[in-house]
C-alpha positions as a Markdown table, in Angstrom:
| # | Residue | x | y | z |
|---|---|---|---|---|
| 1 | Unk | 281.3 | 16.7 | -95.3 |
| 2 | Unk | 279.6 | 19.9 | -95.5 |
| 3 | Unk | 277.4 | 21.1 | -98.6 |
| 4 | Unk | 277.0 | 23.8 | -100.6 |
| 5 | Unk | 273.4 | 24.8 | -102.2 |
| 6 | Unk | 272.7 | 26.5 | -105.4 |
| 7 | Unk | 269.2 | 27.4 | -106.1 |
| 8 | Unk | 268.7 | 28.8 | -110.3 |
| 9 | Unk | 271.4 | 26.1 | -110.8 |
| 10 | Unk | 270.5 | 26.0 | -114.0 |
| 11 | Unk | 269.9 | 29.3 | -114.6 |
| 12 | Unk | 272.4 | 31.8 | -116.3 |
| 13 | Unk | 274.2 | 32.8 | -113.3 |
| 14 | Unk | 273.5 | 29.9 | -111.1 |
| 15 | Unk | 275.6 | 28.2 | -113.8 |
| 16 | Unk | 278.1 | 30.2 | -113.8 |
| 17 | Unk | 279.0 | 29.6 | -110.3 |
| 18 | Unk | 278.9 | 26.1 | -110.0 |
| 19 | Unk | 281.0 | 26.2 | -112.8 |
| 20 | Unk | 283.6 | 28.3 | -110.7 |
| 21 | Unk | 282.7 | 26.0 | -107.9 |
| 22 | Unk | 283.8 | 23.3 | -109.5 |
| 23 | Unk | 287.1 | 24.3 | -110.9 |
| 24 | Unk | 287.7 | 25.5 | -107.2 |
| 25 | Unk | 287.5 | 21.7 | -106.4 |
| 26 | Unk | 284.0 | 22.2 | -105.1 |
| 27 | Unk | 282.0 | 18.9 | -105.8 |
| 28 | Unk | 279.4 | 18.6 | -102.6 |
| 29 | Unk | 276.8 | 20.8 | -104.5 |
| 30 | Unk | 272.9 | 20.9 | -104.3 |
| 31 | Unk | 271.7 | 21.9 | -107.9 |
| 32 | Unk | 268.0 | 23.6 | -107.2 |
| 33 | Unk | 266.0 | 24.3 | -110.0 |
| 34 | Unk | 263.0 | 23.7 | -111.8 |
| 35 | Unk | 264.2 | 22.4 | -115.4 |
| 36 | Unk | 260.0 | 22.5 | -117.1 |
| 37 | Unk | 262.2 | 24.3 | -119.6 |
| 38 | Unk | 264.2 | 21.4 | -120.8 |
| 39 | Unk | 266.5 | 22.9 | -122.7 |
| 40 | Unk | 268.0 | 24.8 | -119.2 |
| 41 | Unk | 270.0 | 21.0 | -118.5 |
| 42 | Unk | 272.4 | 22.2 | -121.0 |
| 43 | Unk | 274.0 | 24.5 | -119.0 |
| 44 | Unk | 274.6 | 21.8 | -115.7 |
| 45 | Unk | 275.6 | 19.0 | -118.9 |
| 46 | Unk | 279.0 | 19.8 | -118.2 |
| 47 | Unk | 278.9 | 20.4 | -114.6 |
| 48 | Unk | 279.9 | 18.3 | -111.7 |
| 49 | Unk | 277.0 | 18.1 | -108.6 |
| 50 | Unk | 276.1 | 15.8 | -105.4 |
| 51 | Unk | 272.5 | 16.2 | -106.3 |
| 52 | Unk | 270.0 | 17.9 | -108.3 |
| 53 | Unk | 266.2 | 18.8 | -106.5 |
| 54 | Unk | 263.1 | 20.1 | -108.2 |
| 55 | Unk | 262.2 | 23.7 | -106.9 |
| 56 | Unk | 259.0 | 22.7 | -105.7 |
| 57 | Unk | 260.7 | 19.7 | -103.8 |
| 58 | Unk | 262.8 | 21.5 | -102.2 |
| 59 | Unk | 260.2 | 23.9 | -101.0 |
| 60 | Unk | 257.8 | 21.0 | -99.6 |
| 61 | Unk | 261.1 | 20.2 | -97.8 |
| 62 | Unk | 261.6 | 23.4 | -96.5 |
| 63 | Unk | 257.9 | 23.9 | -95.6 |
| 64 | Unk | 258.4 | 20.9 | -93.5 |
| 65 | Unk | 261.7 | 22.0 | -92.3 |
| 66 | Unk | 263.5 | 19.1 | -93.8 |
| 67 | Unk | 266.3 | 21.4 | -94.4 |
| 68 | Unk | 269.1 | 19.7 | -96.7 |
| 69 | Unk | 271.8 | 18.8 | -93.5 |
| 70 | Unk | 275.3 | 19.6 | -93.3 |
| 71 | Unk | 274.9 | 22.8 | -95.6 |
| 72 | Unk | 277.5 | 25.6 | -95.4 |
| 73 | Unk | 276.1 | 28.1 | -97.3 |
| 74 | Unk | 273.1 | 28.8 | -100.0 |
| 75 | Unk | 273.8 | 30.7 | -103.2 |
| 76 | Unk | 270.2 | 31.8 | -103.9 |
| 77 | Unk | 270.0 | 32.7 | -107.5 |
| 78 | Unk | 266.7 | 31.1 | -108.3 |
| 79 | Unk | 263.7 | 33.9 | -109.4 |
| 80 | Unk | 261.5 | 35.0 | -111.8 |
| 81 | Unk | 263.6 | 37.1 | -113.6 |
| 82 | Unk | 261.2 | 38.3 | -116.9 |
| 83 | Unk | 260.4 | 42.0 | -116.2 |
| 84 | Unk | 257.7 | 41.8 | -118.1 |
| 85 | Unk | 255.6 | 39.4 | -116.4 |
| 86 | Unk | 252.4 | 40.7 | -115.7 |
| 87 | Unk | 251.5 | 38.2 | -113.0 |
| 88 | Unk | 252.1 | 39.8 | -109.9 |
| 89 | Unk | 251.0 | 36.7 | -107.7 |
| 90 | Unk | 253.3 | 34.4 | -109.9 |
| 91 | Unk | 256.1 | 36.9 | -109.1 |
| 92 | Unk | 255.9 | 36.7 | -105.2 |
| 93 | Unk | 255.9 | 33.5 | -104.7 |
| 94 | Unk | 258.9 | 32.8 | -106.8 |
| 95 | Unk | 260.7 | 35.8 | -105.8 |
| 96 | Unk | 259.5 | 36.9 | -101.9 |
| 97 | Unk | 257.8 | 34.2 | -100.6 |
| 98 | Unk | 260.6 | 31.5 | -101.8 |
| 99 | Unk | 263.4 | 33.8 | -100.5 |
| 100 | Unk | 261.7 | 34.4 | -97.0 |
| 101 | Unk | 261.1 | 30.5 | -96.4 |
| 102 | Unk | 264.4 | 29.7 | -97.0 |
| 103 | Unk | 266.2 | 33.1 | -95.0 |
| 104 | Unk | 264.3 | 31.6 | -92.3 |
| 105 | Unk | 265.6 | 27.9 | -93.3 |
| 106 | Unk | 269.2 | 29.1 | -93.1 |
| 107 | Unk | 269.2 | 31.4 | -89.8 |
| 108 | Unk | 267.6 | 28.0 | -88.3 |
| 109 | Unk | 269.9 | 25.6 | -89.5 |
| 110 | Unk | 273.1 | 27.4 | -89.1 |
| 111 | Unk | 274.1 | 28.0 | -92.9 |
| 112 | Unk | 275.1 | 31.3 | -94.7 |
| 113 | Unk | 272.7 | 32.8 | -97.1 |
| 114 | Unk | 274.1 | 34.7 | -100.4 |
| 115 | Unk | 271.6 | 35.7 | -102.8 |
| 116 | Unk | 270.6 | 37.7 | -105.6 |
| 117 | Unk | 268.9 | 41.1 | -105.9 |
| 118 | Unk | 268.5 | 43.2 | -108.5 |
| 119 | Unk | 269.4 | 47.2 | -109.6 |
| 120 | Unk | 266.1 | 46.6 | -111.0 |
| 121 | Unk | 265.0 | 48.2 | -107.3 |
| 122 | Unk | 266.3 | 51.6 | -107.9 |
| 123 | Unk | 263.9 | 52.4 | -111.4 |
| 124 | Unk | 263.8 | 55.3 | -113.1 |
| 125 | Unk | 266.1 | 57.4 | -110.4 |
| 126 | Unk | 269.8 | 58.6 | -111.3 |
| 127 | Unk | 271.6 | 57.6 | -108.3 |
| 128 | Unk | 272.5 | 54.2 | -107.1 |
| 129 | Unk | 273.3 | 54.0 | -103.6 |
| 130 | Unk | 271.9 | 51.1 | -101.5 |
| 131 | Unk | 269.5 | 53.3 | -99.3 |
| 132 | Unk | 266.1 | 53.2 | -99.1 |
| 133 | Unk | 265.6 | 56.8 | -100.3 |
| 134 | Unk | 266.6 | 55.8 | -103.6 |
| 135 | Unk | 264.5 | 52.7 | -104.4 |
| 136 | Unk | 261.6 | 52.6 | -106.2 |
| 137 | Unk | 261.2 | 49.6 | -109.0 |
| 138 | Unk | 259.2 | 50.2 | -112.2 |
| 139 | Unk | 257.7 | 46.4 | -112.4 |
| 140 | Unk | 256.4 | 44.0 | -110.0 |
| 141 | Unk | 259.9 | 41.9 | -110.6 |
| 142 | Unk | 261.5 | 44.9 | -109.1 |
| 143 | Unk | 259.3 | 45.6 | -106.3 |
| 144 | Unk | 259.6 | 41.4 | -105.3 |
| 145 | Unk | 263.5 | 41.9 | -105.2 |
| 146 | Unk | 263.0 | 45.5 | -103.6 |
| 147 | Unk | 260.3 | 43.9 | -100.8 |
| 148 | Unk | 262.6 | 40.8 | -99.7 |
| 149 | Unk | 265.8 | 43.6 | -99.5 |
| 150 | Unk | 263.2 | 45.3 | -96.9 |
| 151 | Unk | 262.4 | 42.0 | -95.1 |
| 152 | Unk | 266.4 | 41.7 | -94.6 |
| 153 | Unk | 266.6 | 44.9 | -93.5 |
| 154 | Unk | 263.9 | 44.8 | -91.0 |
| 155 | Unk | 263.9 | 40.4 | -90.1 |
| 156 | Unk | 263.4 | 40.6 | -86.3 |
| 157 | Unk | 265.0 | 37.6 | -85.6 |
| 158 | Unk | 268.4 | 37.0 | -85.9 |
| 159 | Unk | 269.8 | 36.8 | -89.4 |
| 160 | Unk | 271.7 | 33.8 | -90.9 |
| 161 | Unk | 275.7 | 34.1 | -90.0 |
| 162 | Unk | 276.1 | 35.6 | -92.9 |
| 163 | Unk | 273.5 | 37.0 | -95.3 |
| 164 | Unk | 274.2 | 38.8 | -98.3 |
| 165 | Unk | 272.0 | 40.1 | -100.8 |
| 166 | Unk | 274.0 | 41.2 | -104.4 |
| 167 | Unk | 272.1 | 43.8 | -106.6 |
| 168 | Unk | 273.4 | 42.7 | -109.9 |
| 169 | Unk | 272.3 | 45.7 | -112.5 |
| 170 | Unk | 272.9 | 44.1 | -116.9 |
| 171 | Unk | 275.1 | 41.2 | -116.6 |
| 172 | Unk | 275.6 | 39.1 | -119.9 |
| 173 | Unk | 278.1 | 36.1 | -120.5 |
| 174 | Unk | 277.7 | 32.7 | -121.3 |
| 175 | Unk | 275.0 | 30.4 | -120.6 |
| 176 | Unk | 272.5 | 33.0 | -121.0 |
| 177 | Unk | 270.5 | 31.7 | -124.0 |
| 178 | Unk | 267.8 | 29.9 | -122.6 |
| 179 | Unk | 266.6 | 33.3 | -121.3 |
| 180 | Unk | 265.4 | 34.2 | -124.5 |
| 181 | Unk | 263.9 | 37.8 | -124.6 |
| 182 | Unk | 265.3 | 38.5 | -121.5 |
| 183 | Unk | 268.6 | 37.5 | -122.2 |
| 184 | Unk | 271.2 | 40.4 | -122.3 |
| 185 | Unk | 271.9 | 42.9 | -125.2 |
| 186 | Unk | 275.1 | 41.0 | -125.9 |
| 187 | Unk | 273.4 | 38.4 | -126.7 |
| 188 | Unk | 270.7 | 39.6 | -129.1 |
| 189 | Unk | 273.9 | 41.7 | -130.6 |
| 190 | Unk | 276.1 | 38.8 | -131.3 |
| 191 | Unk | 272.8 | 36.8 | -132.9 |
| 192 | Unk | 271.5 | 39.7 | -135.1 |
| 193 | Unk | 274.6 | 40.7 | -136.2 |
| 194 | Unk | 275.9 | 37.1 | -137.5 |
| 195 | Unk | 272.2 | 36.4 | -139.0 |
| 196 | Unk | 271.5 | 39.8 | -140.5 |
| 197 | Unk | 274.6 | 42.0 | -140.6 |
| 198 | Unk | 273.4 | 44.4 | -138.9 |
| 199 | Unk | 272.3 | 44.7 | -134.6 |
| 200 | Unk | 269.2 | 47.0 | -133.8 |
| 201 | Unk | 268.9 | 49.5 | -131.0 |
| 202 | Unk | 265.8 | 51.5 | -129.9 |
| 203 | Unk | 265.5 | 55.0 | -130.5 |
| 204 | Unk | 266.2 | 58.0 | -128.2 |
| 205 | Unk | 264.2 | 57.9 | -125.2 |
| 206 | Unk | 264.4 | 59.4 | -121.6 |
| 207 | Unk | 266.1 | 62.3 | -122.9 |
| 208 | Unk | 268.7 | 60.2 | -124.7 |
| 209 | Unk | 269.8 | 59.9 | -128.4 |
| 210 | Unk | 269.6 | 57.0 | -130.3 |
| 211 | Unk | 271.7 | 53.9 | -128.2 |
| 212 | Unk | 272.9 | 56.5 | -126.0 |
| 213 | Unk | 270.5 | 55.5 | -123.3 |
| 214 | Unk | 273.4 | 54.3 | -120.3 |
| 215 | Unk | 273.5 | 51.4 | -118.0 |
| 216 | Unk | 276.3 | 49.2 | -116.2 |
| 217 | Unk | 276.9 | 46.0 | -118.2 |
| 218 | Unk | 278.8 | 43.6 | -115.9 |
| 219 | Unk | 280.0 | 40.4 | -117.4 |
| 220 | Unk | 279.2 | 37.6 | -115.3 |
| 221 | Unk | 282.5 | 36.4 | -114.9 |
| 222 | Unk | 283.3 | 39.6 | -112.3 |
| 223 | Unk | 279.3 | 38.7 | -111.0 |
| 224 | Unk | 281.1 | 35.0 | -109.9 |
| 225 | Unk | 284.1 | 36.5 | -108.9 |
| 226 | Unk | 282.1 | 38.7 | -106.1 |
| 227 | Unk | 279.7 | 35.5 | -105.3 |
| 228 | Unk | 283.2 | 33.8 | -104.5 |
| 229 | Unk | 284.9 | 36.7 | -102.7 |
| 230 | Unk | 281.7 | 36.4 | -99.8 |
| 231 | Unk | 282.2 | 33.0 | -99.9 |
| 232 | Unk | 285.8 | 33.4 | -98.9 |
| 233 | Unk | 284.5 | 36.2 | -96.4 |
| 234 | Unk | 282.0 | 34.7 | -94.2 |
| 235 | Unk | 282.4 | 37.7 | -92.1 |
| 236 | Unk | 280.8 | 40.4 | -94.2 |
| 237 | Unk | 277.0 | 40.8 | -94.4 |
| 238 | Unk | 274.8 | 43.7 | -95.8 |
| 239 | Unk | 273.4 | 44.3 | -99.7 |
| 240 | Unk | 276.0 | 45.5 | -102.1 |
| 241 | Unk | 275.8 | 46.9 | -105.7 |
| 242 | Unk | 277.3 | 44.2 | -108.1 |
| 243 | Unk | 278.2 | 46.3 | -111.4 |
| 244 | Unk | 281.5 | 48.1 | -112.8 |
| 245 | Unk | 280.3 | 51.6 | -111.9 |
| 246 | Unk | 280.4 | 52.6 | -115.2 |
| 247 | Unk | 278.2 | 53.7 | -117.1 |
| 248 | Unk | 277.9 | 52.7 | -121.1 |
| 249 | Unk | 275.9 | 53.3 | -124.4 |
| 250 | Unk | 273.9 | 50.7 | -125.9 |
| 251 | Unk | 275.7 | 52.0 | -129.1 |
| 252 | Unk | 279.1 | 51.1 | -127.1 |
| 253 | Unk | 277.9 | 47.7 | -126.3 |
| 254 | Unk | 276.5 | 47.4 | -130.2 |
| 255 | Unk | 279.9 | 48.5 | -131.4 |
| 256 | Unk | 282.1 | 46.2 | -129.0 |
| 257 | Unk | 280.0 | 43.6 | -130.2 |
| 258 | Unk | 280.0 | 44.3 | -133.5 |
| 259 | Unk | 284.3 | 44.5 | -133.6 |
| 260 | Unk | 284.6 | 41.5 | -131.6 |
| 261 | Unk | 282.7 | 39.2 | -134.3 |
| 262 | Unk | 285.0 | 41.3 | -137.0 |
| 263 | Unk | 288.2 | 40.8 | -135.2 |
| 264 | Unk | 287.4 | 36.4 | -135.0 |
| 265 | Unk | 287.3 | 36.8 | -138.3 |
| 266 | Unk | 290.5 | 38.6 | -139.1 |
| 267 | Unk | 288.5 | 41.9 | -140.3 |
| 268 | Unk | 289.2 | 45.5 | -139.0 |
| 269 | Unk | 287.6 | 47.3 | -136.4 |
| 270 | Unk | 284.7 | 49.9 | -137.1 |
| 271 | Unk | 283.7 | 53.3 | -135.6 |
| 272 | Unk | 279.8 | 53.8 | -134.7 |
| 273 | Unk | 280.0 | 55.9 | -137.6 |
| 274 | Unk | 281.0 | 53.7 | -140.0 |
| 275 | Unk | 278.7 | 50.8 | -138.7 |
| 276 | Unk | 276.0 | 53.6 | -139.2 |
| 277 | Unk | 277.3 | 53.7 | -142.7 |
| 278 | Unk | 277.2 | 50.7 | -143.5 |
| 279 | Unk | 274.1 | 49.8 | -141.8 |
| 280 | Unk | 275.6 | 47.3 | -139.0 |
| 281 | Unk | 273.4 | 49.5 | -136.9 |
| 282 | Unk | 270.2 | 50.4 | -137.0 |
| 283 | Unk | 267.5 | 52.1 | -134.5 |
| 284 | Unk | 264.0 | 50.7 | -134.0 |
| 285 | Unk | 260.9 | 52.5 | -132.8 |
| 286 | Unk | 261.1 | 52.4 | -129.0 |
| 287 | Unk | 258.4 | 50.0 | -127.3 |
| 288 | Unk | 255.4 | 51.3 | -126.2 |
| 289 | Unk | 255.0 | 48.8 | -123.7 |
| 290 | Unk | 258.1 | 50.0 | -121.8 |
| 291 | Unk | 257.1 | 53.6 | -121.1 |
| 292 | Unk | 257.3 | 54.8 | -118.1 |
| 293 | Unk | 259.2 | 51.0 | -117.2 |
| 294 | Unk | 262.7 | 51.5 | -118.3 |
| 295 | Unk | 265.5 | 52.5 | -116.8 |
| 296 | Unk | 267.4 | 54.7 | -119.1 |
| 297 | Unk | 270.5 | 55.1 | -116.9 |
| 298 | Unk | 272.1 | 52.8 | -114.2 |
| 299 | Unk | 275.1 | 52.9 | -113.0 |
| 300 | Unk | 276.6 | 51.2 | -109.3 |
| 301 | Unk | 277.3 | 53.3 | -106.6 |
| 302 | Unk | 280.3 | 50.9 | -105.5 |
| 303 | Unk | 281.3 | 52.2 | -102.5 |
| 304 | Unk | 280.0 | 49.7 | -99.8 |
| 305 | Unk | 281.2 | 47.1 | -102.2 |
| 306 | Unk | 285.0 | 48.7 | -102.1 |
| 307 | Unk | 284.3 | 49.2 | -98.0 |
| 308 | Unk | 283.7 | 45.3 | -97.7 |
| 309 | Unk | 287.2 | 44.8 | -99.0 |
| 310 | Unk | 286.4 | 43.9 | -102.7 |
| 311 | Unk | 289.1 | 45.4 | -104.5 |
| 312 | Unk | 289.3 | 43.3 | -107.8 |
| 313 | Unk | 288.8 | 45.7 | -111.2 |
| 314 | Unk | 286.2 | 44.6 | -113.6 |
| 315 | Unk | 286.0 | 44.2 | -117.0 |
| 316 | Unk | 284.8 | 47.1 | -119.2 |
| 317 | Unk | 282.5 | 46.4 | -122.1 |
| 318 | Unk | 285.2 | 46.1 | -124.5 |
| 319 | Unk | 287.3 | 43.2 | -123.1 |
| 320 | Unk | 283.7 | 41.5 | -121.6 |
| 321 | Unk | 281.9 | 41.3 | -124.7 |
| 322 | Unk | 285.6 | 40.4 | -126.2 |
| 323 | Unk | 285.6 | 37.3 | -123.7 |
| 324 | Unk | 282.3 | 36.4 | -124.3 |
| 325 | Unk | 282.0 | 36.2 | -127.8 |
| 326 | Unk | 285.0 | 34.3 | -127.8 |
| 327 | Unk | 283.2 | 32.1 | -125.9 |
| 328 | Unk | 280.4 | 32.0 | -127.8 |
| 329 | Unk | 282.4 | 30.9 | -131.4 |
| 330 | Unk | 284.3 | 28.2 | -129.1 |
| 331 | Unk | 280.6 | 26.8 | -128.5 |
| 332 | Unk | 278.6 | 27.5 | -131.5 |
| 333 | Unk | 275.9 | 29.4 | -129.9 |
């Protein structure tokens, strides 16, 4: 019996994948995470596991190279993902030093390494290619992701038999909501819209208009579905772009949002215009504290991703904000 490990198990996409895991018939799972936010158990509630570990159990272990035995692969999901913390010595540990000591864990111990990076690593620049030349994170959250890409890149010794490192650029979906703040834009939508009528958008900035500032919003169903595809692939290795490769408005993701709650309830669909209109949609002042920090425009180069043999469409923001509030009704949250 061989296991599989999932570190951010209880985390938004960590989640998500055992959940897929599990309706694959996948039941030999290590849940890693560290639950001081109680309210993060909800999302493994309904799940089916071998064995949950506390984060910082699992690192003693892996300091001591008590490495879990038996283990396939390791989904590494677990991070720091707030780009606004401040705290860049927090930051490494949870995000570099974590992700070296258990690279190292795997290439030892024989198991296959998949784990998340971010499109957080390219900041403010326009193209999206994964190449050094175009990387150059805004935060400290970006440069941790960005610095353990490099330490793949460049590990002298020989890699786990398969490592591979997924820059996911906005996913949303279910199981997000313990992320609070940081959870996505769909999100946020969907609550301000069913509390208040209306959803709020910054102002122009970077050059854009009002909600036309652009980024790729991946639902986190097509997120799973490339986690899976590796899994399926042992034999492809390297750090891939995990996003549509399109690029939409915050005003599209406002308005999808906005007609999905309207269609559940049997009402007709709006233009931006007419949300504008009605005030459905309304634009804030833009944060000072994110000058200079946000990424106006991303969109995934998807190229090495296609090369790998990933060939699956994904869902624009129309049917994945469709899905999702769906979802959300179904659960009352």
């Amino acid at each position: 019996m061989t296991h599989i490990i999932v570190t951010g198990a209880a985390g938004f996409i960590g989640a998500n994948l055992v959940k897929a895991l599990n309706a694959r018939g996948e039941r030999d799972i290590i849940a890693v995470d560290n639950l001081t936010r109680g309210d993060k158990v909800a999302n493994l509630a309904d799940l089916d596991i071998r064995e949950f570990l506390d984060k910082r159990d699992f690192l003693r272990e892996l300091e001591r190279d008590n490495f879990p035995r038996k283990v396939r692969v390791v989904f590494h999901q677990g991070a720091c993902s707030d780009t606004m913390e401040s705290d860049g010595r927090y930051m490494m540990e949870n995000n570099y030093d974590y992700s070296v000591k258990l690279m190292r864990s795997c290439q030892y111990h024989g198991a296959r390494f998949i784990y998340a990076s971010s499109a957080s690593v390219y900041g403010g620049g326009t193209v999206f290619k994964e190449d050094r030349e175009h990387e150059a994170p805004l935060n400290v959250y970006g440069y941790s992701k960005f610095l353990f890409d490099q330490h793949v890149r460049r590990a002298s010794t020989p890699k786990p038999k398969q490592c591979a490192g997924f820059r996911y650029f906005n996913v949303y979906g279910p199981r997000e909501a313990h992320k609070g703040r940081m959870a996505s834009v769909a999100y946020h939508f969907y609550n301000q819209y069913l509390q208040g009528g209306k959803v709020k958008l910054f102002e122009g900035s970077g050059g854009y208009a009002a909600g036309e500032q652009l980024r790729d919003f991946v639902s986190v169903e097509d997120v799973v579905k490339v986690n899976l595809f590796f899994l399926d692939h042992p034999e492809v290795s390297g750090i891939f772009n995990v996003g549509t490769g399109r690029a939409e408005s915050f005003n599209a993701m406002a308005r999808a949002t906005v007609n999905a709650v309207r269609a559940a309830r049997g009402e007709k669909a709006l233009t931006l215009a007419e949300m504008l209109s009605a005030g459905s949609v309304e634009y804030i002042a833009f944060p000072q504290q994110l000058l200079g920090k946000y990424q106006s425009y991303t969109q995934a180069d998807l190229t090495r991703l296609r090369e790998a043999g990933y060939r699956d469409p994904f869902l624009c923001v129309e049917e994945g904000v469709r899905r999702y509030v769906e979802a959300r009704r179904a659960a009352a949250v």
